[in-house]
N, C-alpha and C positions, 0 to 999 in steps of 0.2 A: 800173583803178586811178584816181583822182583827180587831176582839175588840181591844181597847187600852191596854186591860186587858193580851192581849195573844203578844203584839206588842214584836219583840225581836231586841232587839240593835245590829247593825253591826258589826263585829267585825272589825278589823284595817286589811288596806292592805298593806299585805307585801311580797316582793321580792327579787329579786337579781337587778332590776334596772326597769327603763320606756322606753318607747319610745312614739315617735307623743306628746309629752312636751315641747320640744326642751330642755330638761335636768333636767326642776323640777319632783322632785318629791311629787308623790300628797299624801294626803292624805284625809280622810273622814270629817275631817274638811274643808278641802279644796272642798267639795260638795254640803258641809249643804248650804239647800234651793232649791238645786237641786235634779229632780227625778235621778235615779242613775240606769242603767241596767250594771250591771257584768255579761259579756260573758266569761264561763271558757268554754274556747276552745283548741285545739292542733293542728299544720296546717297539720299535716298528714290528717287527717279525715273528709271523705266528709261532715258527716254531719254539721260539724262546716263550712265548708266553703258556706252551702245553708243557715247556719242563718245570718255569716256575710251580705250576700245577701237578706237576711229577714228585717235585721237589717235598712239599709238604707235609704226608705222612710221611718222610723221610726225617724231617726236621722234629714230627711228634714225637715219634717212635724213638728218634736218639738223642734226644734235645739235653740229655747231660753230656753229651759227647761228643756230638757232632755241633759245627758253625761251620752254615751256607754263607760265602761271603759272593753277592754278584759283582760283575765286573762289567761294568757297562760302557759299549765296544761300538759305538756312532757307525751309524752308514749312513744318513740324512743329517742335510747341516743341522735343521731344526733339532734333530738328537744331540748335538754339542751343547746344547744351551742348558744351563744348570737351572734355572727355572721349570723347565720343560722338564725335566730325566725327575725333578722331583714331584712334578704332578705324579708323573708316567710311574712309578713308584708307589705312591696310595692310591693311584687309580687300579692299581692290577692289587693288590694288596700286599703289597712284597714284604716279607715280617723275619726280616734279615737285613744285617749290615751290605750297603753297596757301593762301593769304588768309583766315582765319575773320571772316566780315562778317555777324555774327549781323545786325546792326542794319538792312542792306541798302544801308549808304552807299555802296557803291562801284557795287552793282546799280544806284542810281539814279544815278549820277553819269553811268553808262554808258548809261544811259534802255533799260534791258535791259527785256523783258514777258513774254517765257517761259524757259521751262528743256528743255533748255540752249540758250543765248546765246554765241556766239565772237565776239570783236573782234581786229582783227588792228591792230596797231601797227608802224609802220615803225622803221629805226633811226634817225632824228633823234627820233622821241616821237611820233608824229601817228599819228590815227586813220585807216587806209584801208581799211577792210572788216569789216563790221559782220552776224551770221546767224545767224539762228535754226533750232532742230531740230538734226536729226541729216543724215550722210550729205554730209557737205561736202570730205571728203578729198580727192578728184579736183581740186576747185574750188581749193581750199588749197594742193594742192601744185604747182599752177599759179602760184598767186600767189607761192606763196612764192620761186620760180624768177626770176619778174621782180622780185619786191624786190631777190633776190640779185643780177641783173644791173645792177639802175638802182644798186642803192648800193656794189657792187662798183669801178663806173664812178666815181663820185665818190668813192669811198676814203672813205664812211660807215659798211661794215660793218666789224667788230671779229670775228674769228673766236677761238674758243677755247672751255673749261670753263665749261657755264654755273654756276647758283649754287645745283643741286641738291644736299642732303646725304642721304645715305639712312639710313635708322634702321637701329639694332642688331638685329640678328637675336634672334628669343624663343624659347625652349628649353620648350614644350609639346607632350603627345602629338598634341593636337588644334588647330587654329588656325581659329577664323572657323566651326565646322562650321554646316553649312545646315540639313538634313533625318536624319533616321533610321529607320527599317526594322526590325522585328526580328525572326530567321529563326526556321525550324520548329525550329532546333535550340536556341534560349533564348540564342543570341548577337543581337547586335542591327551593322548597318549604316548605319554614318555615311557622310555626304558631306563631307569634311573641304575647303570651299570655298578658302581661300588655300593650302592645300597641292597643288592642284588632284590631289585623289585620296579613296579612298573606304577606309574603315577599320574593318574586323571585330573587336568586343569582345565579348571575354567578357560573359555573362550580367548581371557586375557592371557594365557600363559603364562599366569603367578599363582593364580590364587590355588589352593591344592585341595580338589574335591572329595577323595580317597585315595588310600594306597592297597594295591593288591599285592600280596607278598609279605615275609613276617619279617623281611629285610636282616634277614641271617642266612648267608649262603648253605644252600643246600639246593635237594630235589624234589623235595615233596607236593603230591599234589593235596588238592584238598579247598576248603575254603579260602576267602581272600584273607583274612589273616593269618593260617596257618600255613597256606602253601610256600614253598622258595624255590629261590631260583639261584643259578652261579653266573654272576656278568652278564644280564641279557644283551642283547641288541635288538634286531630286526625286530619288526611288526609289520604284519599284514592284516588286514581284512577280508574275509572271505565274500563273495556274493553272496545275498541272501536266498538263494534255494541251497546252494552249499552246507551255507551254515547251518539252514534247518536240518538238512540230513545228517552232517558229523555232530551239531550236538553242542556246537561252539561257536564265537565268533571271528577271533582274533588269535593266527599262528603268531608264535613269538620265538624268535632266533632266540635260544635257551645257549649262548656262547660255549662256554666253560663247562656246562654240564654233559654237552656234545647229543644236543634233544630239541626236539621242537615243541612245545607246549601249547596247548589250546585254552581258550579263554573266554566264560560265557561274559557277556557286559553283564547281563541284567541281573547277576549272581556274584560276581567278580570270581566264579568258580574255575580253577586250574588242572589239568590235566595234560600226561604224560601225551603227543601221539605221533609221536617219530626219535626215533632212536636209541640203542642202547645202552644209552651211558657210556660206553666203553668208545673210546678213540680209534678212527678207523686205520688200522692198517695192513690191509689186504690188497687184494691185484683188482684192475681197471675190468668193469665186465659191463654189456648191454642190456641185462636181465632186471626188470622188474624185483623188488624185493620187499619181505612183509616189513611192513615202516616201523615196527616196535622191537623186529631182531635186527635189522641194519644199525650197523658201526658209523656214528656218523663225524664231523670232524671239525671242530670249531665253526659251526653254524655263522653269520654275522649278520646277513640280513633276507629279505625274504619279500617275494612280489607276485602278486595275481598275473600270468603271462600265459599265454596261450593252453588257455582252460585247466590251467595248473597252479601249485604254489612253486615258483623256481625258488632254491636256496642259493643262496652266496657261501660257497661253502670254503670258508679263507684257510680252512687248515692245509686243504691238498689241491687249491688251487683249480677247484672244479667250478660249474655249474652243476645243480641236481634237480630233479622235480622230485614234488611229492602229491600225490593222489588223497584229497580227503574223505572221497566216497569209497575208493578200492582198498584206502590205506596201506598205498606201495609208496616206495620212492625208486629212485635209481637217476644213472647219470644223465643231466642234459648235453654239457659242453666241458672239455678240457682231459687231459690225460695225467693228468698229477706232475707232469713237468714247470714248473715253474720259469715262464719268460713268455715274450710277447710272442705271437703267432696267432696270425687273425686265415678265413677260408672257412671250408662249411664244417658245421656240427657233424659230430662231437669231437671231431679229431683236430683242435686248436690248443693253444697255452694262455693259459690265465699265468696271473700271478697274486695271488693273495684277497681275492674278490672281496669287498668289502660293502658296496651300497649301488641298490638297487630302484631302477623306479621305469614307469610305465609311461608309453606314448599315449595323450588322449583318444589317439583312436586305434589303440591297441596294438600296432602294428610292430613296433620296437620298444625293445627291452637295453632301458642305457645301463650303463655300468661302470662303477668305481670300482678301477683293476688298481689296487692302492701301490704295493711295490714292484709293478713299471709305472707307478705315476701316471696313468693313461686315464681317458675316458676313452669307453669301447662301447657297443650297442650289438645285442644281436639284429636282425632283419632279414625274414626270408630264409632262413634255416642258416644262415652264416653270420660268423661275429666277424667286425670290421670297427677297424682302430680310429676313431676321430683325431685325439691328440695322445699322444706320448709316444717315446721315443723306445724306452727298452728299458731293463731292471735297474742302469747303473746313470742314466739321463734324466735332470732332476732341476727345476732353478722355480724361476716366477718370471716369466718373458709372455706378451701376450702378442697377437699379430694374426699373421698367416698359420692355421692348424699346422699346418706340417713342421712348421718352426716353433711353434709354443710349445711351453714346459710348464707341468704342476708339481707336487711333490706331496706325494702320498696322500693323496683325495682319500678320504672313506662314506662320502656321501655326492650323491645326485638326483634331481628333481627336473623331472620333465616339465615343461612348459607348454601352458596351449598354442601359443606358436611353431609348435614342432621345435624350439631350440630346448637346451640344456643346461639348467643351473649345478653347479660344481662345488661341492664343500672343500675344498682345497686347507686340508687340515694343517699341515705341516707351514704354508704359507701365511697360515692365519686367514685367509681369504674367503668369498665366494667368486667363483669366475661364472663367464658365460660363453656358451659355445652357443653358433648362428650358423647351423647346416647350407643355410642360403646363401652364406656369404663363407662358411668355410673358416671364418673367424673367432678368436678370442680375445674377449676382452673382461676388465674385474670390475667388479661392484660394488663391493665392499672389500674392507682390509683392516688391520687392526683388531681381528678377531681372536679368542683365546681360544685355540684348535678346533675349528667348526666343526663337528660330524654328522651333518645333516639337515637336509632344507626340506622344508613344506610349505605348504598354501593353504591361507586360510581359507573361508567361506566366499571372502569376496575378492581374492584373486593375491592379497599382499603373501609379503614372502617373511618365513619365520626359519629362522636359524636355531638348532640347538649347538650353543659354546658352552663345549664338551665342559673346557680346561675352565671354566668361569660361571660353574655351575647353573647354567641359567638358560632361557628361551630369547632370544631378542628381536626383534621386529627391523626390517631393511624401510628405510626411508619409502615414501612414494613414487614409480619412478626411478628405481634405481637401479633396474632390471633392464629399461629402454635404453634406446644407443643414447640418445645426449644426456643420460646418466651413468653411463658407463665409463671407462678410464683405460688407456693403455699403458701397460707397463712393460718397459723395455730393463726387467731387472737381471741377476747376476744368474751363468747358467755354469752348473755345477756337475761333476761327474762322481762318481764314488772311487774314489782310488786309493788300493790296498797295494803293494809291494807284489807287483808282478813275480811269477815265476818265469825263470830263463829256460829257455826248451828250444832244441836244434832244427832246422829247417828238414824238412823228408820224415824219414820215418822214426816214431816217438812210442815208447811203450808205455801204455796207461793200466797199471796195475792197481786194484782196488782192492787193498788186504782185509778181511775179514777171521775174524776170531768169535767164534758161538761162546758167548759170556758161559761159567760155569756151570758146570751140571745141564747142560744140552750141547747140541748136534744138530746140523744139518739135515731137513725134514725132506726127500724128495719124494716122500708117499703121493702126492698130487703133481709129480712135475720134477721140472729143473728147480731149483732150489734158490738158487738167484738169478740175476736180472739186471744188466746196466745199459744207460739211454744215455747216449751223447752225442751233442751239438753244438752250435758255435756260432756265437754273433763275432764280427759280420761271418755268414756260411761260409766267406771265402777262407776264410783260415782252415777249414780241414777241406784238404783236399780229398781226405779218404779217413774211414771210420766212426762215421757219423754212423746212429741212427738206435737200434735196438737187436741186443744180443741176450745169450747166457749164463753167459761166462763175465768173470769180472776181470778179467786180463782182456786187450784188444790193442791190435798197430794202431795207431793213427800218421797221415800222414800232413804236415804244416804245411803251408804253404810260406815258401821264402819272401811272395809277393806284400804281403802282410805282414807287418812289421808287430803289432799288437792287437791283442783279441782279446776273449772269454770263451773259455772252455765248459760249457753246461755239462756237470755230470750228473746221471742219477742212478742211484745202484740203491738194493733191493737184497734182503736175504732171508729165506724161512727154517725157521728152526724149531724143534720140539724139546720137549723135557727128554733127556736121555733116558731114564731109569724109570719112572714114573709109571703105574698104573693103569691110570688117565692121562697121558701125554697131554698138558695145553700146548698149542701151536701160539706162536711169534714171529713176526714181522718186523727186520731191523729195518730203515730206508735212511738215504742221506742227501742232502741237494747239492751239490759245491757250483758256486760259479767261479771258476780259476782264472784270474788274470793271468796270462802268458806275454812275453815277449819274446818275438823270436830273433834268436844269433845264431851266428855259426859260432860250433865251438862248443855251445851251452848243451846242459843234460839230454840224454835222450831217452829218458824214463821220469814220467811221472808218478810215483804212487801215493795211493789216499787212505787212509784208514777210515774203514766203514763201522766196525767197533771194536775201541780200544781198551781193555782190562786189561795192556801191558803198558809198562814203564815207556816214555816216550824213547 
């Protein structure tokens, strides 16, 4: 915690409106005596949505004392829109007052740089703890202990109700649904994500035949009304000799709970059979692992692919299989770095993998890579980018591949013509990609955040709109070219306030601080880990790639006027004193906007976790 000497005053929060208030607006007055955690978060980004998840026995545990206020911090136009951020809101269940800061005044006020960013405020107003990433609970409810004691002692805390109001409850069949399925028998399976449960409909996509699930988040398995789940997504079906020997039908991306779940139809019985519940954060390895001890990481969605289940596994940015006869999993494609990079398995970049779907003749595996905005496909043991551009390249433009833009797709369906339907969530769209012609073009538009396409029995196309609770049906024909439409719309980039950094050589320091009560673990190794790279590559002309150490030269190139800095740093620690030492995994993603001058800084540093005063 901070000298009083060093203590720095909060600055005011400010937005474009509240929610979870019931209409007041707060402000830091309106705290004092309360400990205060600001989560600047954006709901596109897994990582924000594993702290809201982090967050919550946080919020049980101290719920006289503590107020989580989010601070929601746009990187996608569609995230500016105050309709959208308030789906996005009861979709994830957020049970905390939230700040809409389309503009990013409050992000900068706070000199926040990635997503997600926590600051922790004392009860006089003062800023004492400032950290980036995810995985800070331990370290938090540490701290939060000693504020309790230090302002307990001087009679500055204020215990009671804080200033959360929770929204009315909405009277639809479906809420939030994710993904959809549709059986041998012309019913189709939904993942009904804020209900946390999965919903069998009729043929017509209304009518609701059961629900599997007691639609109260949790884990349990068990019968179809007893079982739960936390935010499902994905649904797979397994082949029927598969099935017969694991015991189940139907894998189900088990989101939030960080598991894959098995599912008999003929029972609606549920069962655990990949993962440990715990969130993974461990180092990248090629080994085979048992699928009931593996850490797995915001599962999303899930695909029969080359004699395997592949996972979309959006937390860390991978591909994974998993084996339902050997009951292993382990990694197919990606290294946990998060950005585009296509060439052969497994040594590529994803970026937040979110929907998955199969060639009819088995050959490619497409894929919604949601934040690059990309449609990707593996084929032939290598992934290769159809459309998108990179993390921060985003609009609605259709045309030539190499020139169109989505914005954060989380769904795609193959087509027996070898082409690609595109949920294009963030555009409200479906698009269509024509391998033959290299082309895109949209189909539909006007939709409430698609997140996912299938086909019925006789070939029509059904959309689950996510944000408009519902299944809806694409006209006849609207999938063929003289139904299709080109859209030459607005092409957007994400742009945050560049850092200034001097041309030649630049030192990139990454400070780390072992939260209290541990230490750096090097019983296995080097202890941390940082990976850096650079869109366009031409800007480092040197100190690209993967080291040890969290200090490294890099060297800019003067030719390149503005870039992005990929960093990724890594740290393992143990409980210092402890018995039983648990081991810990801090990680952090930055993409750092630079611009280069002469003149300007020639050191960067990052804090990888912050328990100090900023």
């Amino acid at each position: 915690m901070a000298s009083p000497r060093s203590r720095v005053r909060a600055p005011e929060l400010r937005g474009r409106g509240w929610l979870n208030t019931g209409g007041k607006e707060l402000t830091l007055a309106d705290l004092r005596g309360r400990i205060t955690i600001l989560d600047f978060w954006t709901f596109c980004c897994i990582n924000c949505l594993h702290v809201l998840d982090e967050l919550r026995p946080l919020e049980d545990k101290y719920g006289d004392v503590l107020v989580v206020i989010g601070v929601h911090s746009p990187k996608f136009e569609h995230e500016r829109d105050a309709a959208a951020l308030a789906a996005a809101v009861e979709r994830y269940g957020v049970a905390h007052p939230v700040l809409d800061d389309p503009d990013l005044v409050t992000w900068q006020q706070y000199a926040a740089k990635a997503w997600p960013t926590l600051a922790v405020i004392d009860p006089e107003g003062y800023v004492v703890a400032s950290m980036a990433g995810e995985g800070h609970a331990e370290g938090l409810s540490r701290l939060i202990d000693e504020l309790i004691a230090t302002h307990d002692a001087k009679g500055t805390l204020h215990r009671g109700d804080g200033p959360y109001v929770p929204p009315a409850d909405a009277q639809t069949a479906l809420r939030f649904p994710g993904k959809a399925m549709r059986l041998s028998s012309g019913n189709l399976l939904v993942s009904d994500s804020a209900r946390h449960s999965l919903v069998e409909l009729a043929a017509d996509g209304e009518t609701v035949v059961r629900r599997i699930g007691s639609g109260e988040r949790g884990r349990a398995d068990g019968p179809a009304g007893g079982a739960s789940f936390s935010e499902p997504q994905g649904l797979c079906l397994l082949p029927p000799h598969e099935a017969d020997i694991a015991g189940y039908d139907v894998v189900v991306a088990d989101t939030v709970n960080h598991l894959l779940r098995g599912v008999r139809l003929d029972t609606g019985e549920v069962t655990t059979i990949a993962g440990s519940g715990r969130p993974w954060r461990s180092t990248v390895d090629d080994h085979a692992h048992d699928a009931l001890a593996a850490d797995l990481s915001s599962p999303w969605d899930v695909a029969w692919y080359d004699g395997r289940v592949i996972v979309a596994m959006a937390g860390i940015h991978q591909l994974w299989w998993f084996d339902p006869i050997k009951r292993t999993v382990g990694v197919y494609a990606g290294t946990t770095v998060e950005a585009l990079r296509d060439g052969p398995l497994p040594d590529v970049w994803l970026a937040q993998p979110s929907g998955l779907s199969v060639s009819s003749d088995g050959t490619r595996l497409w894929l919604a890579d949601s934040e690059t905005s990309a449609l990707r496909y593996v084929k032939g043991g290598a992934l290769h980018t159809a459309v998108g551009q990179g993390l921060f390249d985003f609009g609605h433009v259709d045309g030539p591949a190499a020139e169109a833009l989505l914005q954060h797709p989380l769904g795609v369906c193959a087509l027996p013509d070898g082409s690609a339907l595109v949920a294009d969530t963030y555009n409200g769209a479906v698009r269509r990609y024509d391998p033959e012609t290299a082309r895109v073009s949209t189909v539909a538009s006007g939709l409430a955040e698609p997140s996912d396409v299938v086909l019925d029995a006789d070939g029509g196309v059904i959309v689950v709109e996510s944000a408009a609770h519902r299944l809806v049906r694409l006209a006849p024909g609207a999938v063929s070219s003289s139904g299709a439409v080109t859209v030459a719309g607005e092409r957007h980039r994400t742009e945050r306030p560049p850092t200034d950094l001097a041309p030649g050589e630049v030192t990139l320091e990454v400070v780390f601080t072992p939260p209290p009560g541990q230490k750096l673990d090097e019983s296995f190794g080097p202890s941390t880990r940082l990976v850096v790279s650079a869109s366009p590559p031409e800007l480092l002309l040197d100190g690209a790639g993967t080291t040890t150490g969290l200090r490294r030269t890099l060297v800019l190139n003067e030719a390149v006027p503005t870039g992005v800095l990929q960093v990724v740093a890594q740290a393992a620690t143990c409980d210092a004193e402890a018995e039983h030492a648990a081991c810990h995994l801090t990680r952090q993603d930055w993409g750092v906007p630079v611009r280069v001058i002469e003149g300007a800084a020639a050191r960067l540093p990052l804090i990888l976790r912050g328990l100090d005063t900023p």
